[in-house]
C-alpha positions, 0 to 999 in steps of 0.5 A, a space after each residue: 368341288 372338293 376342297 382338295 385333290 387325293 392321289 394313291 401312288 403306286 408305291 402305296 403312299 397318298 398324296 393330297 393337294 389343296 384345290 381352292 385356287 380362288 381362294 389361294 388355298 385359305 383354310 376353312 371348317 369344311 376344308 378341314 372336315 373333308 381333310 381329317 377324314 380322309 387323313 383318318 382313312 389312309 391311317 387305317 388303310 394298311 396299304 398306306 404308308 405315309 401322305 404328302 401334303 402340299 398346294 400349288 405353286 403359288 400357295 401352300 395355304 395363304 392363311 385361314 378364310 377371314 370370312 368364316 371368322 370375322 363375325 364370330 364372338 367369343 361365345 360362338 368360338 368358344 363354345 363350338 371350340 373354333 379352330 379345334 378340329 384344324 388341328 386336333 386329327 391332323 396330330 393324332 394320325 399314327 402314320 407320317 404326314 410329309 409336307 411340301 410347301 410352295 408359294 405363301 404358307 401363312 397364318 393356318 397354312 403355316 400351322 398346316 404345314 408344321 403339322 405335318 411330320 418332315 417339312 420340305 419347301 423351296 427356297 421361294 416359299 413365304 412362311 408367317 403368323 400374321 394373326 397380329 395384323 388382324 387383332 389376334 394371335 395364331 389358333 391352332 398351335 403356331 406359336 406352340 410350334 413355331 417356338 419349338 422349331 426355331 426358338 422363342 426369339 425368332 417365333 417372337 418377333 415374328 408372331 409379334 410383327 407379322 413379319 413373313 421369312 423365306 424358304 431359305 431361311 425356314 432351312 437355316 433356322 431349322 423350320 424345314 427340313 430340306 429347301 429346294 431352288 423349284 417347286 418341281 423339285 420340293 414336291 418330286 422330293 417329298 413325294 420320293 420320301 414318302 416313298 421310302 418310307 412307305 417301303 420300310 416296315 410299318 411296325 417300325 414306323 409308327 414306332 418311330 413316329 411314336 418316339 420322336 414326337 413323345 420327345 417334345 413332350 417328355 423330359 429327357 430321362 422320361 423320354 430315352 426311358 420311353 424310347 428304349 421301352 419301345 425298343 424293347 418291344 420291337 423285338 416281338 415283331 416279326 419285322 425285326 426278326 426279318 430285317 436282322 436276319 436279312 442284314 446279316 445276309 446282306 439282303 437289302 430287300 427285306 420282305 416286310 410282313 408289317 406284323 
């Protein structure tokens, strides 16, 4: 059985649902194989223009799979850079990933889940690094992350206790970017997001993408000069010239060449 479920809509945007029930979603090496690639397939399929993400009800992820790791040692897991593929393609795809998160997103779950470009949860959604609890700390960039979303003190006391918070407070404290009352609703949104995007020109997109994620990386002089060369560059686009052109119409459907 594959570990997750793949759907293209027909607003050209895929979906991927995790699919280990058993196992509430857990993460592991071959989940994670099957998922960068397909996530490198639909980057390179030009009907594509964003994916979802997301689990069932019940469970985003509910952390990575102990039983793959417990008897690893330190050389095993150095030397075959454990953990390092769960994250390192998921970051390096060029088109937007959208999350939508339900029931528990622990541990990697939680890491999954901030990966992704915009994250959209319900309000019952349980989200935490309980790394702590095990005699380790989180591997695959959620103290990197989660610092950045919600700042060091909040990331600190949860990192440090194991302590889980809500989909409510993930909203309030800036972790997602919408919260909804029903799981329905959180994936019906993040589906409909994804759709928009998709509908919007592709060259724009990525150059969009490109400039947000540069600004966590760069200072912020580096990063507006970044931006506005960007910018600039957009103006050889023939997408720029179609929707400015059509705006000046009052065309409010552009015919998008994504060239």
């Amino acid at each position: 059985m594959p570990y997750f479920i793949s759907k293209t809509n027909g607003c050209h945007f895929e979906s991927v649902t995790l699919n280990r029930p058993k196992a509430r979603n857990a993460l592991c090496t071959p989940l994670f194989r099957e998922l960068n690639a397909a996530l490198q397939r639909f980057d390179q399929d030009p009907e594509i223009g964003a994916t979802v993400i997301t689990g069932s009800n019940s469970a985003f992820a509910a952390g990575a799979d102990i039983k793959e790791m417990k008897d690893l040692t330190f050389s095993d897991a150095y030397t075959t850079d454990f953990i390092e593929l769960w994250s390192a393609q998921t970051t390096a795809i060029k088109k937007p990933i959208i999350s939508a998160v339900n029931g528990y997103a622990l541990g990697g779950g939680c890491e999954l889940a901030m990966m992704a470009d915009i994250l959209y949860c319900s309000s019952s959604a349980t989200f935490g690094q309980p790394e702590i609890k095990l005699g380790i700390i989180p591997g695959a960039g959620g103290s990197q992350r989660l610092t950045r979303a919600i700042g060091k003190s909040r990331a600190m006391e949860m990192i440090l206790t194991g302590r889980s918070i809500s989909g409510t407070q993930a909203g309030e404290w800036g972790l997602a970017a919408r919260v909804f009352e029903s799981s329905e609703k959180c994936l019906e949104a993040a589906l409909d997001t994804a759709a928009e995007i998709s509908s919007k020109s592709k060259v724009a997109v990525k150059a969009a993408k490109e400039v947000v994620n540069k600004s966590q990386e760069l200072g912020l002089r580096d990063g507006v000069e970044y931006e506005r060369r960007v910018f600039h560059s957009l103006f050889g686009s023939q997408d720029q010239k179609i929707g400015m052109k059509a705006f000046v119409e009052k065309n409010q459907n552009p015919a998008w060449t994504d060239k």
